[in-house]
C-alpha positions as CSV (number, residue, x, y, z in Angstrom):
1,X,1.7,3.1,15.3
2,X,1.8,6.1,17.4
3,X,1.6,4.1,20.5
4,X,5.7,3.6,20.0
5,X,8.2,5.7,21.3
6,X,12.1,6.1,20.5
7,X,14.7,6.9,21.9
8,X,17.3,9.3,19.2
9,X,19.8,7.0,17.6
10,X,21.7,9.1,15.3
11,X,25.3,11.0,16.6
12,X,25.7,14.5,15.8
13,X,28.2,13.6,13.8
14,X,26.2,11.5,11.4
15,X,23.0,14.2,11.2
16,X,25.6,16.7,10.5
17,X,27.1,14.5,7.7
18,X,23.6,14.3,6.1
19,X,23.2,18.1,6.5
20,X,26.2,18.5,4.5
21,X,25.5,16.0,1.4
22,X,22.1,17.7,0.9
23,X,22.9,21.1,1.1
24,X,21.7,23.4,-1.2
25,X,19.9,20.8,-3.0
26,X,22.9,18.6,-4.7
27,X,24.2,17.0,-2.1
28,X,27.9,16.9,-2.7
29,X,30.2,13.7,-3.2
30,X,29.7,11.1,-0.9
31,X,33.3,10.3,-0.2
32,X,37.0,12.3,-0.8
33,X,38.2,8.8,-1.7
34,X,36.2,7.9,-4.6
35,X,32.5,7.2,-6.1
36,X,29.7,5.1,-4.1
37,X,27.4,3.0,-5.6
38,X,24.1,2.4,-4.1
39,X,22.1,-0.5,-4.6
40,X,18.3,0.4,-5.0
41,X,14.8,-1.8,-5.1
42,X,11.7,-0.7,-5.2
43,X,8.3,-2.4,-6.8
44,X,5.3,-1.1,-9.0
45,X,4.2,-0.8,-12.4
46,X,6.4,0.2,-15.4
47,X,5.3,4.3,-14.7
48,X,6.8,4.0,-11.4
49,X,10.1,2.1,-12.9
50,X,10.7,4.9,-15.5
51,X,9.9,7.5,-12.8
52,X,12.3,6.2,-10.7
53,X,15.4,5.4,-13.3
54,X,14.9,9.0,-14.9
55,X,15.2,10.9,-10.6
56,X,18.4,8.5,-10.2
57,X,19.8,9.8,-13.1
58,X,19.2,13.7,-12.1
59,X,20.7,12.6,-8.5
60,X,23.6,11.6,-10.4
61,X,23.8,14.5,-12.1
62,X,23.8,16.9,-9.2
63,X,25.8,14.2,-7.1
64,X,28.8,12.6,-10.0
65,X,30.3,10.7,-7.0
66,X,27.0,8.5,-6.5
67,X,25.4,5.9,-9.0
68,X,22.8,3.2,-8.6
69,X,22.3,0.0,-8.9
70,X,18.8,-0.8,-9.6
71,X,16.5,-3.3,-9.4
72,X,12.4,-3.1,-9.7
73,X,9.5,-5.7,-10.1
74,X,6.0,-6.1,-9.4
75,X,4.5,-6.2,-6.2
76,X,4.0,-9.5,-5.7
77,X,7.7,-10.7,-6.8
78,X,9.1,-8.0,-4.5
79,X,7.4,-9.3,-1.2
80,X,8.5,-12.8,-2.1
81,X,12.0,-11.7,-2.5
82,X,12.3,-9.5,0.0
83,X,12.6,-12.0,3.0
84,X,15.2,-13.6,1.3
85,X,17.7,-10.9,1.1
86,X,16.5,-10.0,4.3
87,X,17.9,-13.6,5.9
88,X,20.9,-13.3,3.7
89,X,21.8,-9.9,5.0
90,X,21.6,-8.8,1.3
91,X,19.2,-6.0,1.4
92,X,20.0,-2.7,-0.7
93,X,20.7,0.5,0.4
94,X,17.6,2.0,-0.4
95,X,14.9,0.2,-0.3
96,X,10.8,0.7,-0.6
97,X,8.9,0.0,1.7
98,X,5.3,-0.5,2.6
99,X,2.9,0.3,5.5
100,X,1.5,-3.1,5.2
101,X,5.5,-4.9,6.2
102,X,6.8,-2.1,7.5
103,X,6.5,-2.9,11.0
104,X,7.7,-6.7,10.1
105,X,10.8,-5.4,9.0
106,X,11.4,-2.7,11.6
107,X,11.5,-5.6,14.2
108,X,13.4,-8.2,12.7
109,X,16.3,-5.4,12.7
110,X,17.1,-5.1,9.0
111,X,16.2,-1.5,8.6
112,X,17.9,1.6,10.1
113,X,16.7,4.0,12.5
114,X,16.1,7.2,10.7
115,X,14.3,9.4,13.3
116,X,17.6,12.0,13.1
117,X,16.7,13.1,9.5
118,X,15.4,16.8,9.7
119,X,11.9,17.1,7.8
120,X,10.8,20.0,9.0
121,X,8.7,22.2,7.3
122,X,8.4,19.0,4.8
123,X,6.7,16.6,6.8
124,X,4.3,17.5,9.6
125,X,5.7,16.4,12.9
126,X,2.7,14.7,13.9
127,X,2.6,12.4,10.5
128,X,5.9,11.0,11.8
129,X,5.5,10.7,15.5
130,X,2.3,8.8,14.4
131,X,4.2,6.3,12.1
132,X,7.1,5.4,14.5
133,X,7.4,1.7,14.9
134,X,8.6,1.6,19.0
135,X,9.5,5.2,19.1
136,X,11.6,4.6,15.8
137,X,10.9,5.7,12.3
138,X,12.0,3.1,10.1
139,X,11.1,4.9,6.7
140,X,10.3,8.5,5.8
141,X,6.9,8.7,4.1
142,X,7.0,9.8,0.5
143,X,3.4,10.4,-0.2
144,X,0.1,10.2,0.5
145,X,-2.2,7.1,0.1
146,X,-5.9,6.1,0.6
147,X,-8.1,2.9,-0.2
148,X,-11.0,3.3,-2.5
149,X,-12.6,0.9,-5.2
150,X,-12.4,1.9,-8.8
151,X,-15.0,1.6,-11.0
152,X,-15.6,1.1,-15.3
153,X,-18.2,4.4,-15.0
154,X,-18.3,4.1,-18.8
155,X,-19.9,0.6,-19.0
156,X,-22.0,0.6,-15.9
157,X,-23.4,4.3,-17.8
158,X,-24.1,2.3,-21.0
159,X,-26.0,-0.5,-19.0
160,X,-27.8,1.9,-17.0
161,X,-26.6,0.9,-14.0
162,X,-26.5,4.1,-11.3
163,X,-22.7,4.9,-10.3
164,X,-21.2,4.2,-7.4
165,X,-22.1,7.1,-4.9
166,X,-19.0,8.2,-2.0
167,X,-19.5,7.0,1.4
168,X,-21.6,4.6,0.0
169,X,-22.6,1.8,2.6
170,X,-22.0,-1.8,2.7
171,X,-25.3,-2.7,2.2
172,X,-25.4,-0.1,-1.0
173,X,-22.6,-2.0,-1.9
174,X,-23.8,-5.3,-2.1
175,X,-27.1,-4.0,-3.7
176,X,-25.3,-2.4,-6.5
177,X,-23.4,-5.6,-7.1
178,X,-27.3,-7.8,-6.9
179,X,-28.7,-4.5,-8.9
180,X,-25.4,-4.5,-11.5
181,X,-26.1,-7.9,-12.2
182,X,-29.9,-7.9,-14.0
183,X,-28.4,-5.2,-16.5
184,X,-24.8,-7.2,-17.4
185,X,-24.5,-9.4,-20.1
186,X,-23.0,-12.6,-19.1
187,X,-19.5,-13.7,-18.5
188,X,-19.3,-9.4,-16.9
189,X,-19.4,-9.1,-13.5
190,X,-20.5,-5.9,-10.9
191,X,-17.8,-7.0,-8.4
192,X,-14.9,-9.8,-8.0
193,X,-14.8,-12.3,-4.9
194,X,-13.1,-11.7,-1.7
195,X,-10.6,-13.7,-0.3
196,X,-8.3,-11.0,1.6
197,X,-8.1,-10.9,4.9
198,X,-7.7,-7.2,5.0
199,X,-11.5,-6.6,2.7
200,X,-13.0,-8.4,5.2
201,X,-11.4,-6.3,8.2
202,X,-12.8,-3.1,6.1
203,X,-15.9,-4.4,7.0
204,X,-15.2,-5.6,10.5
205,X,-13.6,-2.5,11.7
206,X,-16.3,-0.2,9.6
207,X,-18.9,-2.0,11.5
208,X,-17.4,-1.0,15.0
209,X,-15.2,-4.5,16.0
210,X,-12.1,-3.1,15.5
211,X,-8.8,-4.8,13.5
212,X,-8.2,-8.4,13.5
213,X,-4.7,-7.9,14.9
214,X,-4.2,-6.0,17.8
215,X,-1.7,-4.7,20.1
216,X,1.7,-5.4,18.1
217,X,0.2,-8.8,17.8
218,X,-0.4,-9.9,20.8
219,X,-4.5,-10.3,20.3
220,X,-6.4,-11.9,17.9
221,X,-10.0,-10.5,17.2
222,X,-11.8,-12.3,14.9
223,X,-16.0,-11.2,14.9
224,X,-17.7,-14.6,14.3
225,X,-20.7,-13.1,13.3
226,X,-19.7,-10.6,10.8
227,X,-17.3,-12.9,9.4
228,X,-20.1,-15.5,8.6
229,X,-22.5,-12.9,7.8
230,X,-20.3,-11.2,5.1
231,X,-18.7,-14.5,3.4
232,X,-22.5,-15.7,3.6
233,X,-23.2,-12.9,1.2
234,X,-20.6,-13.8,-0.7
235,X,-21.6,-17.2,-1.0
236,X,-25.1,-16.3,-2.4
237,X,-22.7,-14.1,-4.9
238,X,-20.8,-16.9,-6.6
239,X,-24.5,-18.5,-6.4
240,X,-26.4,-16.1,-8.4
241,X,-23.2,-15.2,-10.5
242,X,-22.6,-12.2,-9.5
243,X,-19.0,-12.7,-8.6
244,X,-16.4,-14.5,-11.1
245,X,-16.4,-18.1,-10.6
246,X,-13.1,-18.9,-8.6
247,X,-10.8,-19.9,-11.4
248,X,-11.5,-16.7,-13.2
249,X,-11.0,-14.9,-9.6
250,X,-7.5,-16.6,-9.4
251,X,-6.2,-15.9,-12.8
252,X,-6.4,-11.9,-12.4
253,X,-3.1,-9.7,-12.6
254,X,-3.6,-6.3,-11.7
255,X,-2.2,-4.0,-13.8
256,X,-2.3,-6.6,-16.8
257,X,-3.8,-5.3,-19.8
258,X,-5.0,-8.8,-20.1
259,X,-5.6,-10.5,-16.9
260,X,-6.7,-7.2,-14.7
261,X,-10.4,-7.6,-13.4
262,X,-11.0,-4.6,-14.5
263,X,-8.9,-3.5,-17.7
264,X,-9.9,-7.0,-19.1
265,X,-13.5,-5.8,-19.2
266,X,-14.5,-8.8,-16.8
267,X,-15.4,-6.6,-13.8
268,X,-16.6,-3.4,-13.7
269,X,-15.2,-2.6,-10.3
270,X,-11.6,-3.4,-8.3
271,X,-9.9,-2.4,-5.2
272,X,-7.2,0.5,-5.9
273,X,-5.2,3.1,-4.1
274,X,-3.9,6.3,-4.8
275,X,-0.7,4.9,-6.0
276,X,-2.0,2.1,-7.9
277,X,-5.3,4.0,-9.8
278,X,-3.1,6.2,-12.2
279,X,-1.8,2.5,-13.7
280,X,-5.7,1.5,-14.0
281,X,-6.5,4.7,-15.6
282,X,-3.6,4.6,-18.4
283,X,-5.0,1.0,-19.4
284,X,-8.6,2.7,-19.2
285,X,-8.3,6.2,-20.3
286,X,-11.2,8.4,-19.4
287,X,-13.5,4.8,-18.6
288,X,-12.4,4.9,-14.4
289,X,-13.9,6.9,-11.9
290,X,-13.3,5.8,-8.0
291,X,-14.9,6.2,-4.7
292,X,-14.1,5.2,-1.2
293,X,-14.2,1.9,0.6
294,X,-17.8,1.0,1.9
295,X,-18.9,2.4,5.2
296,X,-20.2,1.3,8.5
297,X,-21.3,3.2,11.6
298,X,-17.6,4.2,12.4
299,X,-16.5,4.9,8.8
300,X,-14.5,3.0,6.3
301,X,-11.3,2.4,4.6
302,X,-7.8,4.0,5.5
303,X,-6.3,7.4,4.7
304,X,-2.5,7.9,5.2
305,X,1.4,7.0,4.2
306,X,1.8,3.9,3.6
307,X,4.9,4.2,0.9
308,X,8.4,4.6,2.0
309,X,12.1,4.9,1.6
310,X,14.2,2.8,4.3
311,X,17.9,2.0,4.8
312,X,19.2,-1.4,5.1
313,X,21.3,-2.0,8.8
314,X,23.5,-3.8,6.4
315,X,24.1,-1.0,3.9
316,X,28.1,0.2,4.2
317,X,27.0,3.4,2.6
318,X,24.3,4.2,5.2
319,X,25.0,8.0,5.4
320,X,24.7,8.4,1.4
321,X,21.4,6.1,1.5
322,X,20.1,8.8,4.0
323,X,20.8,12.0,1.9
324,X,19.2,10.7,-1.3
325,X,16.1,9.8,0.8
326,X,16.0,13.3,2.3
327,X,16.9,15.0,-1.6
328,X,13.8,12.6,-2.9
329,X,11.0,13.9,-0.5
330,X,12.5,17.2,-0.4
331,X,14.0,18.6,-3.2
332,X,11.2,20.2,-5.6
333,X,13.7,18.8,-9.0
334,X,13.0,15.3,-7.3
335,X,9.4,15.4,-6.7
336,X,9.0,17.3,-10.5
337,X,10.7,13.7,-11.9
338,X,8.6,10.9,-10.0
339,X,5.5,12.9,-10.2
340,X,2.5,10.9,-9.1
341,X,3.6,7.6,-9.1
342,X,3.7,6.8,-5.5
343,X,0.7,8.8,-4.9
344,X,0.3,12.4,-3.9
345,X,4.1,13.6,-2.7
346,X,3.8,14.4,1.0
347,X,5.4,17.5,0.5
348,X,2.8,20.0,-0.3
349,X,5.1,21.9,-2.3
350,X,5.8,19.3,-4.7
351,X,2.5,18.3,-4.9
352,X,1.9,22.4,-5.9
353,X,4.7,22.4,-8.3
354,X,3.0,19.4,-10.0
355,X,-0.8,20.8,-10.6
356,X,-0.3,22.8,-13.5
357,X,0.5,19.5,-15.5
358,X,-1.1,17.0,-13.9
359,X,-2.4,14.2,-16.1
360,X,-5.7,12.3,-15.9
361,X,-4.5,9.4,-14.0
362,X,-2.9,11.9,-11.3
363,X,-6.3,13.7,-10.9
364,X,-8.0,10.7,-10.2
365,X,-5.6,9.4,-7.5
366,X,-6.3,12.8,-5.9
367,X,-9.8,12.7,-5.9
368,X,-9.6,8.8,-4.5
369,X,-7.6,10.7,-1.6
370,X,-10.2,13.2,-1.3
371,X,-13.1,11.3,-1.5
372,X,-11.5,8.5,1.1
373,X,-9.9,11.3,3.9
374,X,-13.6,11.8,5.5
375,X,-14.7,8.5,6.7
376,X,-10.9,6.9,6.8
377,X,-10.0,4.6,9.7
378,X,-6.5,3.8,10.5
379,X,-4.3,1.8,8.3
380,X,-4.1,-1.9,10.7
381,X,-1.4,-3.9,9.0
382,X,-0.6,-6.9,10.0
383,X,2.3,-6.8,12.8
384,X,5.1,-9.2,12.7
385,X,4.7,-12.8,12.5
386,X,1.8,-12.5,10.9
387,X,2.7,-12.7,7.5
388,X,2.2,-17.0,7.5
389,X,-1.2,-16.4,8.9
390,X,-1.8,-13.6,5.8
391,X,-1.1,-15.9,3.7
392,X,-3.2,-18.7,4.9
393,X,-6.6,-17.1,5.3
394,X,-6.3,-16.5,1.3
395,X,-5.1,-19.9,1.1
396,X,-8.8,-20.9,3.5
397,X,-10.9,-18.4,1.8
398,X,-9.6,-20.0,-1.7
399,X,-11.1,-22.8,-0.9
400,X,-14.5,-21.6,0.2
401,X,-14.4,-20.0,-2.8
402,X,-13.6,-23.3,-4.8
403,X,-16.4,-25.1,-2.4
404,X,-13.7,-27.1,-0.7
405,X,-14.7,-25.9,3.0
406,X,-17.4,-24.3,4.8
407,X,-17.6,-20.6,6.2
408,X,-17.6,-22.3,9.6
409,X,-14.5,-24.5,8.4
410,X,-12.7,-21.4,7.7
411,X,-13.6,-19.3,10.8
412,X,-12.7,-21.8,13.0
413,X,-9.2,-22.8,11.4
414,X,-8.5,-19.1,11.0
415,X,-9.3,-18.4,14.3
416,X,-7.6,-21.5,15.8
417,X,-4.0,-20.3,14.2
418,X,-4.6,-16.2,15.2
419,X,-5.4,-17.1,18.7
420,X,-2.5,-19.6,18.5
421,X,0.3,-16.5,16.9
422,X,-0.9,-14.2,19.3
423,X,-0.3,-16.2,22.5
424,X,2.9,-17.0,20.6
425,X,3.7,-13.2,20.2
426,X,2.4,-12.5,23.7
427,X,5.3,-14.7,25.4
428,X,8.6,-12.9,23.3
């Protein structure tokens, strides 16, 4: 994203007004006339829920005049209602917000410039300058992410199957997964199907293509031939049964202690970041180990924020929104309260403050970081107006995955509606 530019939106006024709710810490009242109330939505697991309740409640503490109104679901349910409020003008205050929709958002115009918020000596200059969205930073970075694949170390010991190794290759990666299956009893599985659009573009962009979306969506770049090559693979998968068959594949919940491909005992591995590992590992304790995203000749997988606070354009307590953003990534109390669950904090001197106690799950979302930061890649969401095209390659892959439509099929109707968005995007 660092190819954007801004120009400063925020008055003197208004920076000094956020100076002054977040001095020493507490942040003051919000307003000599009375209390504010600001409405709050994130999404997660239950950990991150908790977290989150309990460092409103110490805000409140420091800062009587402001309360919260919150409201938290899982990840799915979130995206889904998101666009709604978002037509309705309806959006909280504070709101989380993901590298993966970020940029959507930003350019629809439902989420406040906030560029004028001083982070220095918190957040490195050049972590911010790369995540502006048209020269505007749309949401301040609360952590530290990466993509790695988790894996059930304690039943692929017990079959004697060797553990995954990091910057492991693709084509180690599928032989584990023809390997894993010889030594797994049936109805187990080495690895789940894919039907993502952004696995496969691991593996495109790994391999030296580059992302599927490029240039703010304005070009579509599709590689026929690693696309058929790596659903072909796939296909021999579900074949020999070394994938789930597809109903299993489209029952799974992650983070269910029931339904998750892994915590189920149905898979032994599962995709996971930093964020979402320390959930894994609290349904698994002491059974999950990670390692990074497969590699190709230009490396693999993504290392970076991708988790953020923003501020609704239609909040009317905008100013407010702004300096309990600034106290969470800032303030050592805050940081102490959410702990790890959005990852490792992206102030270092949280992060320091937290070592001492650091729990299982938090270690191993560190050493997913660590072991993905070498070979990482950009993060390449997908830009706006691409979410209906998202959704429809799961909706194609699906059905190659039911046996409903060919690899070629799929490629060609996939490719048909990219090239189609992208002229589209190229004409606005």
């Amino acid at each position: 994203m660092k190819n954007r530019r801004l120009s400063k939106g925020m008055t003197v006024l208004t920076i000094g007004a956020m100076l002054a709710l977040t001095a020493c810490g507490s942040g003051g009242d919000s307003k000599e006339s009375g209390s504010v109330k600001l409405k709050i939505m994130w999404q997660g697991p239950d950990t991150r829920h908790q977290a989150m309740l309990k460092t409103q409640e110490v805000y409140t503490g420091l800062n009587p005049s402001i309360t919260f109104s919150p409201e938290y679901m899982a990840w799915d349910d979130y995206w889904k209602k998101l666009p709604t409020l978002a037509a309705s003008h309806s959006m909280p205050d504070v709101l989380h917000m993901d590298g993966a929709y970020i940029q959507e958002y930003a350019t629809r115009g439902t989420l406040e410039d906030l560029s004028g918020m001083d982070l220095s000596g918190v957040i490195d200059a050049k972590t911010l300058e790369n995540l502006k969205i048209d020269g505007k930073l749309y949401g301040i970075p609360i952590s530290r992410n990466a993509q790695g694949i988790a894996f059930n170390k304690e039943a692929l010991a017990a079959a004697g199957i060797e553990l995954p190794k990091k910057d492991w290759t693709w084509d180690e990666y599928f032989d584990f997964a023809r390997n894993a299956r010889t030594k797994l009893a049936d109805g187990v599985y080495p690895i789940s199907d894919s039907d993502t659009w952004d696995f496969y573009q691991y593996y495109q962009t790994s391999n030296g293509k580059g992302p599927i979306i490029q240039e703010n969506g304005t070009k579509f770049n599709l590689d026929k031939e690693l696309f058929t090559k790596f659903y072909g693979i796939y296909a021999e998968f579900r074949e020999k049964k070394i994938v789930p068959p597809a109903d299993m594949v489209s029952s799974f919940k992650e983070n269910d202690p029931q339904a998750d491909p892994m915590a189920s005992g149905k898979v032994m591995t599962r995709g996971a970041t930093v964020g979402s590992v320390g959930a894994l590992e609290q349904l698994m304790p002491g059974k999950v180990d990670v390692v990074n995203i497969p590699v190709g000749p230009e490396g693999g997988g993504w290392a970076q924020p991708t988790i953020f606070l923003s501020v609704s354009t239609d909040s009317k307590h905008k100013d407010e929104a702004k300096a309990f953003i600034k106290w969470f990534v800032t303030e050592t109390q805050a940081g102490q309260t959410y702990g790890m669950n959005f990852g490792i904090p992206i102030n270092d001197a949280i992060y320091t403050a937290l070592e001492p106690n650091l729990q299982p799950k938090d270690i191993l979302g560190n050493k997913l970081y660590a072991t993905a930061k070498d070979k990482a890649l950009p993060f390449y969401p997908a830009a706006a107006g691409w979410t209906e095209w998202v959704d429809n390659y799961k909706k194609t892959m699906d059905a190659v995955m039911f046996g409903q439509k060919s690899i070629e099929d799929a490629y060609n109707e996939i490719s048909k509606a990219g090239i189609a968005i992208a002229e589209k995007q190229s004409k606005k």
